[in-house]
MARFILO-818067 format. One record per atom (N, C-alpha, C, O): residue in one letter; x, y, z. Coordinates in steps of 0.1 Angstrom, whole numbers, plus 5000, padded with zeros to 4 digits. Atoms other than C-alpha are relative to their C-alpha. Example, Ala and Ser with C-alpha at 12.3 -4.5 7.8 and 13.67 -1.06 7.14 Angstrom:
// residues 2
A500949885000;A512349555078;A500950125000;A501950125007;S499149895000;S513749895071;S499250115008;S499750225009;
//
This chain:
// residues 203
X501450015003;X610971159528;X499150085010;X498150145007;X501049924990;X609671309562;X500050134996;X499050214996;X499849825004;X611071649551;X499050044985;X498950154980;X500949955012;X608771639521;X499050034999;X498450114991;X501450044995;X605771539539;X500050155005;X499250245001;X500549874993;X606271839558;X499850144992;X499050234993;X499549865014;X607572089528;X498149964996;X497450055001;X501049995004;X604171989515;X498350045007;X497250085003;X501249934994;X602072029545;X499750145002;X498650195005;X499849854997;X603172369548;X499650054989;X498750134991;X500649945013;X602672449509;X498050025002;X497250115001;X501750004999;X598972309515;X499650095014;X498450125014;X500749954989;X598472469547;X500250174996;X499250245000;X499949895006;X599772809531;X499150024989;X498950144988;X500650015010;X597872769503;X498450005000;X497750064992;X501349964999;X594472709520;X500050135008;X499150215004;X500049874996;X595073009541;X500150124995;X500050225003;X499749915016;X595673239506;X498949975001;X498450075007;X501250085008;X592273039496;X498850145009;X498050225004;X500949934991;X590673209531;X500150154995;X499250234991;X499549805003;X592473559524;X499250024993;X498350094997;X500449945011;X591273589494;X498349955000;X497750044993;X501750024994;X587173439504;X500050185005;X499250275002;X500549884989;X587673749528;X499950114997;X499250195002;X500249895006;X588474019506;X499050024988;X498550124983;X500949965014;X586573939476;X499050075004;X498450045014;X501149915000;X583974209472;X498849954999;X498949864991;X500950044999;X580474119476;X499250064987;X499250174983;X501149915010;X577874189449;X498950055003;X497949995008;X501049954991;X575974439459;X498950004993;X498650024981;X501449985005;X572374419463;X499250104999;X499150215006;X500749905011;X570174559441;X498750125011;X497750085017;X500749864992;X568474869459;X499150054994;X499250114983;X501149975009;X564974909452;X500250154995;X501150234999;X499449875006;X564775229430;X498950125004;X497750135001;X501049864991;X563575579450;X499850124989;X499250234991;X500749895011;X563175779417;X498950035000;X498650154999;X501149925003;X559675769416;X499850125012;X499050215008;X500049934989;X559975959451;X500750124998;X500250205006;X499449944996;X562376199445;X499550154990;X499050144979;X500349845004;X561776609436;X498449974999;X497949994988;X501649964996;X557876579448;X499950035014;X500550005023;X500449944986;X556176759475;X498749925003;X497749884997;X501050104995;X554376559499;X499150065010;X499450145019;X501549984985;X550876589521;X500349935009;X500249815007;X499650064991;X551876499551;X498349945006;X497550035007;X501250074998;X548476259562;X498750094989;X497750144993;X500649985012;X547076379528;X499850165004;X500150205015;X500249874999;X546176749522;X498750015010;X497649985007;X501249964993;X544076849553;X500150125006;X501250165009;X499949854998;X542877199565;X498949955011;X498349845013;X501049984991;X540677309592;X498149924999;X497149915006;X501150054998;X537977149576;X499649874991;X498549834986;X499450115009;X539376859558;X500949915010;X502049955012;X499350074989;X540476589584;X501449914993;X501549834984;X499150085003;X543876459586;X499749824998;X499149755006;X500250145005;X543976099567;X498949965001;X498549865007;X501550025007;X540576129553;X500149984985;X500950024976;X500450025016;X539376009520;X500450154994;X501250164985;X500649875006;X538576389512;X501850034996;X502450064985;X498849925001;X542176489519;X501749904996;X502949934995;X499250035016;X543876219498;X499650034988;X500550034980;X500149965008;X541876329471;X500350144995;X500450194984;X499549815004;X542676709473;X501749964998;X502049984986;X498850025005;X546376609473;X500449904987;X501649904982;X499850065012;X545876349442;X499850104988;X500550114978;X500249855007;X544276669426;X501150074995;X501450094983;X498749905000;X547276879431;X501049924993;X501949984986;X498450055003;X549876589422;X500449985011;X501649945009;X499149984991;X550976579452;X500349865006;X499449785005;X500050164994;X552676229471;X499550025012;X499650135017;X500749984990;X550776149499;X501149915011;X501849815009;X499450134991;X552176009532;X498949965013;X498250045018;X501350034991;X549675789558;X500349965003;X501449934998;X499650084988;X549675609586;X498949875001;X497749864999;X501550155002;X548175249589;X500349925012;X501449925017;X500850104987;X547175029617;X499149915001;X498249924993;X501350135001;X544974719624;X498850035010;X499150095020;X500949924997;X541374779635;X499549855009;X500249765004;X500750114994;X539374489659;X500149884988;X500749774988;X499850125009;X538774299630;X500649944993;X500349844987;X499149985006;X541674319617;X499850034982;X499949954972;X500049935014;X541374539587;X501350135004;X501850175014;X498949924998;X544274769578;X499350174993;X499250214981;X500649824994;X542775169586;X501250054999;X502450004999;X498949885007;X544375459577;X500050135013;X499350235012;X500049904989;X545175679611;X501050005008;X501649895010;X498949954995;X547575839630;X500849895013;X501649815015;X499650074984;X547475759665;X499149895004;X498049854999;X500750134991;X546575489687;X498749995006;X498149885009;X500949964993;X543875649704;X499650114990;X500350194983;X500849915008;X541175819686;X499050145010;X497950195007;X500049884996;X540976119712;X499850094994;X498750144993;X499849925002;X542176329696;X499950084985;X500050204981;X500649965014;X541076319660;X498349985000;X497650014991;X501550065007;X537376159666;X499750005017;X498649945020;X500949984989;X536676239702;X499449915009;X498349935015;X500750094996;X536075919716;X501549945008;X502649955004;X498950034988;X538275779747;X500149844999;X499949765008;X499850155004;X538875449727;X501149964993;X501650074990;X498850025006;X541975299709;X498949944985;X497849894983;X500350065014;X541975229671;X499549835001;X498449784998;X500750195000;X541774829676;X499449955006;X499549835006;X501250004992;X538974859701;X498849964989;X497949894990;X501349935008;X536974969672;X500249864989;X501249794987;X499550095011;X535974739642;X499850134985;X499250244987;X499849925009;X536674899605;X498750054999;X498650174998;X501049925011;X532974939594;X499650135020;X498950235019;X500149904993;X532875139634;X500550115001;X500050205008;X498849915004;X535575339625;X499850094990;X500150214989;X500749895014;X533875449592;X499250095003;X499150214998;X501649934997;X530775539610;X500850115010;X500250165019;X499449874984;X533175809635;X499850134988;X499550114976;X499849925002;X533276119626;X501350165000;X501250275005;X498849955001;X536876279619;X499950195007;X499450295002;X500349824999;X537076629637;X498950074996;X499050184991;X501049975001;X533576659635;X499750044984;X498950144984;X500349985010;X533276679600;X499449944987;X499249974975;X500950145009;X531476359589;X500949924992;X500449834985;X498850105008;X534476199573;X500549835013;X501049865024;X499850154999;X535075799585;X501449964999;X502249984990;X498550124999;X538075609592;X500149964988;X499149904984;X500150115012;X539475469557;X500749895002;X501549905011;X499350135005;X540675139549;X501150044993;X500950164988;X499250035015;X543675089525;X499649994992;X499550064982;X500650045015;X542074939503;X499550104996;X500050164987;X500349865010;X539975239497;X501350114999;X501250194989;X499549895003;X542675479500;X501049934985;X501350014976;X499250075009;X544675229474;X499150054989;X499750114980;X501250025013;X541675239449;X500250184997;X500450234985;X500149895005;X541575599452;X501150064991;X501250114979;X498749955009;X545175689447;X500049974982;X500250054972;X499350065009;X545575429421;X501050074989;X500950134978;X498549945006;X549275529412;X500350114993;X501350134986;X500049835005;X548675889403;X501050025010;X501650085001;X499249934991;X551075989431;X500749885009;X500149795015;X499550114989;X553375789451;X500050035017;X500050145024;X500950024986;X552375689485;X501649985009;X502449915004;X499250034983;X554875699522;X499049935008;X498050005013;X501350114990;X552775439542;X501249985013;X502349945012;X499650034986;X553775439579;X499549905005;X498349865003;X500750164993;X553275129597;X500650055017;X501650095022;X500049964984;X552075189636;X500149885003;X499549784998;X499750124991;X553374929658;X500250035014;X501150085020;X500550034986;X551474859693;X500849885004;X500549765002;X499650074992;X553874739713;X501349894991;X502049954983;X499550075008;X555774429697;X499549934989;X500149844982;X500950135005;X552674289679;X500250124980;X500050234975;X499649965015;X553774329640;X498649964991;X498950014980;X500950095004;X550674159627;X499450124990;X498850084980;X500349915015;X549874519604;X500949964988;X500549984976;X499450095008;X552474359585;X499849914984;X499949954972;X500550025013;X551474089561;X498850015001;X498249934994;X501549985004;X547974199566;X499950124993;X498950134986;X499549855010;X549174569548;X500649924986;X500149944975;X500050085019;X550874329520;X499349934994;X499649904983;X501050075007;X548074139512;X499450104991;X499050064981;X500749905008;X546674439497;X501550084992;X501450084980;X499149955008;X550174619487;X500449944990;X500649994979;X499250035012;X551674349467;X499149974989;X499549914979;X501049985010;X548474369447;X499950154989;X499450184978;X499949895006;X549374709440;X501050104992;X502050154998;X499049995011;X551074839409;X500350165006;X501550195003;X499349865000;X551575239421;X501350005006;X501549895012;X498849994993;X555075349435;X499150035016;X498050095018;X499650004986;X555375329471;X500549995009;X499849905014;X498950004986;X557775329502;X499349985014;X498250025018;X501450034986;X556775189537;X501350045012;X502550005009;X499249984993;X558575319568;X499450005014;X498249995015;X500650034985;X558075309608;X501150045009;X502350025007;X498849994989;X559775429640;X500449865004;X501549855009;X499850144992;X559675039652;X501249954994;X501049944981;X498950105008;X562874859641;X499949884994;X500549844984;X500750115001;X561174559643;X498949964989;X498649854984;X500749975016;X558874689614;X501049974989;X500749904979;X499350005011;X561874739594;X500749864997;X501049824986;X499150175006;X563674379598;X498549934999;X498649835006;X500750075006;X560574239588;X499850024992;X499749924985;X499549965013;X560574429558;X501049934991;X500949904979;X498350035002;X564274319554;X499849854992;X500249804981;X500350155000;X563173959558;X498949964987;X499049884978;X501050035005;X560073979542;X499550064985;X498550044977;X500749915012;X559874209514;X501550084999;X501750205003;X498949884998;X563274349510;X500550044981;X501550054974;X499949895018;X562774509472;X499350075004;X499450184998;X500449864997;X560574739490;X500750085001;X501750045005;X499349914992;X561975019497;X499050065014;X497850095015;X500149994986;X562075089534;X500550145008;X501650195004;X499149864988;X563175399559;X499549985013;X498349975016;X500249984985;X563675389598;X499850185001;X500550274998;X500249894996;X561875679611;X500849985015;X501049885022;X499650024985;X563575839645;X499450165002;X499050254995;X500349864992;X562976089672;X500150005010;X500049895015;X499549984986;X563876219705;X499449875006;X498349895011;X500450094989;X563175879724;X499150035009;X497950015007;X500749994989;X562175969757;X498850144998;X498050155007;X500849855001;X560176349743;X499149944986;X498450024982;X500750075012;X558476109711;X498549955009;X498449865017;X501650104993;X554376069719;X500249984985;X500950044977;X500750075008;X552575839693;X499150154995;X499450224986;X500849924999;X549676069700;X500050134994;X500350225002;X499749835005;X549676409676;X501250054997;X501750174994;X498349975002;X553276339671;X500250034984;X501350064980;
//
């Protein structure tokens, strides 16, 4: 009788260990991957179509590239009051001449600047959203100061309101697993670049 006990602990102990094997190889169902078609064979304005006298990620110069067709890509950031502004860098040096950072400023102070001396304003999302509306698909960069993610769900409050194609990407990692977490039918892309030779600034 002991010899049976054991003949059968061994079947069951063989048997759940088959049970594990086979947990470990089953194939996973893969998940569904938002779909990059509307993205794919278009030429894009890099911070909208701007020229010498059309400021980079100005109103003016998403609408010259909605004009054309063309997909636009922009950069977004939170402003003092927290509104989500449409601009490069951190510091508005170098586009608006003023020795101040973006989230110093509040949005409607930001409107009143003047882009490369050309009377063009800081936009919002929202207006560049309204403008687009889904004639062209949009690359939205998300700037992230330091660790503070907070452009985040204050950028989806307004995105998941919006029916055009879109893609959102960021050098931060930490942008992207919140994405992951948070929104992961977007589609997403990790931007990179030389580490230590990468400024924010004009980059």
């Amino acid at each position: 009788m002991t010899a049976l006990y054991i003949a059968l602990g061994i079947l069951m102990g063989l048997a759940l260990i088959f049970g594990i094997f086979l947990l470990l190889i089953k194939p996973r169902s893969p998940r569904k991957r938002p779909d990059a078609t509307p993205f794919l064979g278009k030429e894009y304005a890099h911070r909208g179509l701007h020229t010498k006298t059309i400021p980079e990620n100005s109103l003016r110069a998403f609408e010259g590239a909605v004009e054309r067709g063309l997909g636009i890509e922009l950069d977004i950031q939170l402003s003092a009051d927290n509104e989500v502004v449409v601009f490069h860098d951190f510091t508005l040096n170098r586009v608006a001449g003023v020795d101040k950072k973006v989230k110093d400023l509040t949005a409607e102070e930001l409107a009143n600047l003047s882009l490369c001396g050309q009377g063009d304003g800081v936009p919002t999302l929202k207006q560049v959203l309204e403008l687009v509306d889904g004639k062209v698909p949009l690359i939205i960069e998300l700037k992230i100061p330091g660790f503070d993610l907070s452009v985040c769900p204050k950028a989806f409050e307004l995105l998941d309101c919006y029916t055009g194609p879109y893609c959102v990407e960021s050098f931060h990692p930490m942008a992207l697993n919140w994405l992951r977490k948070n929104r992961p039918n977007v589609l997403r892309g990790q931007l990179s670049s030389d580490f230590f030779g990468h400024k924010e600034d004009g980059s």
